[in-house]
TIZA-300927 format. One record per residue (C-alpha): chain; x, y, z. Coordinates in Angstrom, 1 decimal, padded with zeros to 4 digits. Each point is the difference from the previous one (the first is absolute). Example, Ala and Ser with C-alpha at 12.3 -4.5 7.8 and 13.67 -1.06 7.14 Angstrom:
// TIZA-300927
<baba "A" <012.3 -004.5 007.8>>
<baba "A" <001.4 003.4 -000.7>>
// end
This chain:
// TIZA-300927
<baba "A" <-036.4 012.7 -008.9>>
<baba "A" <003.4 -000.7 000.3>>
<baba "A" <000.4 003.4 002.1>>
<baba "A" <-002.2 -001.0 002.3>>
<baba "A" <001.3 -003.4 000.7>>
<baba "A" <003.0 001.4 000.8>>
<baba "A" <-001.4 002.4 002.2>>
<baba "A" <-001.9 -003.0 001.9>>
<baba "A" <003.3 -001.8 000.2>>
<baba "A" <001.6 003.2 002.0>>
<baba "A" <-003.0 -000.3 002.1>>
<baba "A" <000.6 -003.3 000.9>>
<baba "A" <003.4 000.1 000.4>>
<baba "A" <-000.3 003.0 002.8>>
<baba "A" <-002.8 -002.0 001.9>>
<baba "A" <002.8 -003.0 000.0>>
<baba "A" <002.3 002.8 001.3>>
<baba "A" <-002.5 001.0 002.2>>
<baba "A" <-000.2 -003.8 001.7>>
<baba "A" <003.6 -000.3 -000.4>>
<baba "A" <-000.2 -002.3 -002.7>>
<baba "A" <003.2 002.2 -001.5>>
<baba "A" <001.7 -003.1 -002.5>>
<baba "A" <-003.6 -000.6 -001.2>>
<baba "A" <-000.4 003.7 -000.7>>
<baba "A" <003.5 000.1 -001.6>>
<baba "A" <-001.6 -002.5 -002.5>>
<baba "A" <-002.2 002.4 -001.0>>
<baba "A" <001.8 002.6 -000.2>>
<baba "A" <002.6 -001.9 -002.3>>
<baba "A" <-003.4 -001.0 -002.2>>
<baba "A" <-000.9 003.2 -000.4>>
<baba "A" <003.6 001.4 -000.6>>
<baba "A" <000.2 -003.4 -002.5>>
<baba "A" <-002.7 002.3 -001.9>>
<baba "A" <000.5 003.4 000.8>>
<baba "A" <003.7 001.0 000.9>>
<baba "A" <-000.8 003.4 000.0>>
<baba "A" <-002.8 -000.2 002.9>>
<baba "A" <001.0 002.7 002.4>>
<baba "A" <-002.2 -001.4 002.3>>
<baba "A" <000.7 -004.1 000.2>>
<baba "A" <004.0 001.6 -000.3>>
<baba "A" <-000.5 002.1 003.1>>
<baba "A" <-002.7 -002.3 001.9>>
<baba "A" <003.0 -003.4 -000.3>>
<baba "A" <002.5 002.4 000.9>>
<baba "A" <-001.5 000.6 003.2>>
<baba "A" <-001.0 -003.2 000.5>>
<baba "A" <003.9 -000.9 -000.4>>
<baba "A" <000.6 002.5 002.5>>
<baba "A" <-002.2 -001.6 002.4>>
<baba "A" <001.5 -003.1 -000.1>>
<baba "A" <003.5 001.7 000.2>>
<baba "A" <001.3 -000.7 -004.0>>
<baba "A" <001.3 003.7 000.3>>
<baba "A" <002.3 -000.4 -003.2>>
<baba "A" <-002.9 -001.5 -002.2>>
<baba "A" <-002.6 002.3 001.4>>
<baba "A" <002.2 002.9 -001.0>>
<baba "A" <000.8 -001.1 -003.6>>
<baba "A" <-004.0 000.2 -000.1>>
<baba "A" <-000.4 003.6 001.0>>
<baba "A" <002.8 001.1 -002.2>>
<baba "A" <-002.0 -001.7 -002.6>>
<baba "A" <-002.6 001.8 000.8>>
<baba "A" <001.5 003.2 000.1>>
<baba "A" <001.6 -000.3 -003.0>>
<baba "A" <-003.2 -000.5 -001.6>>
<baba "A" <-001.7 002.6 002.0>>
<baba "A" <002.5 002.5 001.7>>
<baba "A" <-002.4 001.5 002.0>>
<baba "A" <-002.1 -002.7 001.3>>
<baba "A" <-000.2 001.0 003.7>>
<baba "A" <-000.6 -003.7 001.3>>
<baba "A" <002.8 -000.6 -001.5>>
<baba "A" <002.1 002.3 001.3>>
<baba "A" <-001.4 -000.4 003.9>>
<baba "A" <000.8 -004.0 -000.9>>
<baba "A" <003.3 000.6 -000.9>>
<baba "A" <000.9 002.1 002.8>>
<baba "A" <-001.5 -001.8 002.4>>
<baba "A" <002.0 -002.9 -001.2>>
<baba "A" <003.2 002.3 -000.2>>
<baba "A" <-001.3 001.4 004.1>>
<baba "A" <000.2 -003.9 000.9>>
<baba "A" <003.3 -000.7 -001.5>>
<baba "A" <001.5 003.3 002.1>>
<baba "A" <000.2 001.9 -003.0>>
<baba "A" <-002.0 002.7 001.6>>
<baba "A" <001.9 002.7 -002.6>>
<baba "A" <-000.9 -001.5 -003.0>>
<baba "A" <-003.7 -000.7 001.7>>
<baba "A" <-000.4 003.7 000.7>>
<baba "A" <001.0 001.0 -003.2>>
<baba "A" <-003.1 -002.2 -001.5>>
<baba "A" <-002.1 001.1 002.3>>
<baba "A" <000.6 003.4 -001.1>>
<baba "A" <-000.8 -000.6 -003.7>>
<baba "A" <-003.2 -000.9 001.2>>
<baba "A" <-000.6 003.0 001.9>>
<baba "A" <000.9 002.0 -003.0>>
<baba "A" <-002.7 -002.0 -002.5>>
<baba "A" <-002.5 000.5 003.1>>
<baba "A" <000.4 002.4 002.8>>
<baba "A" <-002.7 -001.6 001.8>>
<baba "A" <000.7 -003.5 000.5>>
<baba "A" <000.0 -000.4 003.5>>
<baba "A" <001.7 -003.7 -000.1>>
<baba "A" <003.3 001.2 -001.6>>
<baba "A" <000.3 002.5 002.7>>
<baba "A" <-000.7 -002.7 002.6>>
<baba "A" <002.8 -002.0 -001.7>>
<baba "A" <002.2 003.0 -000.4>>
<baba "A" <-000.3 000.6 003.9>>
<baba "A" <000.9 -003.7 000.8>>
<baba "A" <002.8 000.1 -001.9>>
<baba "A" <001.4 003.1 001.5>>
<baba "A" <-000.8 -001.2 003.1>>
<baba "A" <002.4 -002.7 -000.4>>
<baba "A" <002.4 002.0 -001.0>>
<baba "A" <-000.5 001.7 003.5>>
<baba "A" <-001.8 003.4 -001.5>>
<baba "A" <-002.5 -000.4 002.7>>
<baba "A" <-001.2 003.0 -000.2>>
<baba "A" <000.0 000.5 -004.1>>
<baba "A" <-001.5 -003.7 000.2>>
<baba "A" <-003.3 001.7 002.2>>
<baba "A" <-000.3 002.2 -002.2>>
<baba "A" <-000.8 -001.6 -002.9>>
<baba "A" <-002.3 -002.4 002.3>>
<baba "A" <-001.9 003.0 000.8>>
<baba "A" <-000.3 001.4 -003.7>>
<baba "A" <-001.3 -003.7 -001.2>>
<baba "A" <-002.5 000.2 003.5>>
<baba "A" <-001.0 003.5 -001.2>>
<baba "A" <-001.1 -001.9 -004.0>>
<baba "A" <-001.5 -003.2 001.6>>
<baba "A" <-000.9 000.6 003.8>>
<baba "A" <-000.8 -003.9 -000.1>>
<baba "A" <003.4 -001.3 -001.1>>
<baba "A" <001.1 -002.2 002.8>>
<baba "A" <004.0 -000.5 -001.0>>
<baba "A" <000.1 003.8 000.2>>
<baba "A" <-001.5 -000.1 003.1>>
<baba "A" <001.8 -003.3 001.6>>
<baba "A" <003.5 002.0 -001.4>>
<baba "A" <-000.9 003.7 001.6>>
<baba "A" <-000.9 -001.8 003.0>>
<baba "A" <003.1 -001.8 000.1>>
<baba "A" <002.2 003.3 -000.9>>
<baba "A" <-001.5 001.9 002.6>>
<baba "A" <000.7 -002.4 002.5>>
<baba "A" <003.5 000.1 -001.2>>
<baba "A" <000.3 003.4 -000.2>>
<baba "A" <-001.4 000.2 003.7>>
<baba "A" <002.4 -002.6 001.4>>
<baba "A" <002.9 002.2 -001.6>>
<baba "A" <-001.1 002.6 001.9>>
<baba "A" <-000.2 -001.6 003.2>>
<baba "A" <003.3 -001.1 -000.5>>
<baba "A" <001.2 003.5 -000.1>>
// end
C-alpha cells in the first residue's frame, strides 16, 4: 500500500516536471524522501529536477546520495555527469560517463554524453565517434544525431580552412 503510494507520488511529481511545475514537484519529492530516504528514484528524479532549474550544488549532493546508496545506478551516473559537463568539468564528466559504459556497454546515451563532453573539450573527432557508436545502439537518438551533425560540420569547416 504504502509502496504504491509512493510510487503514485513519483508519478505525479514527473508529470509536474513534465508541465514545469518543478517547486510543486520538489514537494513531492521531499514527501516521499520525508518517508523513504533511500528512494533511488525520487533521489535521482529531484536531482534532475534541481538541475533543470540550475541548483547545480543541491542537485549534485542528490546524485551522490544516490550513488552512495547505489554505486552503479546508471541514471545516476549520466545525472551527475551531465551536471559535472554543465559546470565545465568535462574530466570529471567523462570519467562518469565511463563507469557507466563499463556497467553497460550498450547504453547509447552515455556515449552521446561522452561525445559532447569531448567535443567541448575540442576532440572533435573522438567526440563523433562516440556519436556514431550511440547512433549505431539507438538509430532514433536525436542528441546523437543533432551532436554528429554538428561535429561533422565542424570537422568540415576545419577542413576548408586548411
Amino acid at each position: 500500500m504504502l509502496k504504491k503510494l509512493l510510487r503514485d507520488m513519483l508519478e505525479n511529481a514527473s508529470e509536474l516536471c513534465d508541465i514545469q511545475e518543478f517547486s510543486e514537484a520538489i514537494i513531492l519529492y521531499d514527501k516521499i524522501l520525508d518517508v523513504d530516504p533511500k528512494n533511488i528514484d525520487a533521489l535521482i528524479d529531484k536531482a534532475v529536477t534541481l538541475q533543470r532549474i540550475g541548483k547545480n550544488k543541491e542537485s549534485l549532493e542528490l546524485f551522490d546520495s544516490a550513488l552512495r546508496f547505489d554505486p552503479k545506478n546508471i541514471d545516476a551516473l549520466i545525472g551527475k555527469g551531465s551536471v559535472l559537463h554543465g559546470l565545465k568539468k568535462f574530466d570529471d564528466a567523462i570519467i562518469l560517463y565511463d563507469t557507466a559504459l563499463k556497467i553497460n556497454k550498450k547504453f547509447a546515451l552515455a556515449y552521446a554524453y561522452k561525445g559532447l563532453s569531448l567535443g567541448e573539450k575540442g576532440k572533435i573527432e573522438d567526440a563523433l565517434k562516440y556519436f556514431k557508436k550511440a547512433l549505431s545502439i539507438d538509430k532514433d537518438l536525436e542528441l546523437a544525431s543533432v551532436s554528429k551533425e554538428t561535429a561533422l560540420k565542424l570537422l568540415d569547416s576545419k577542413k576548408t580552412k586548411k
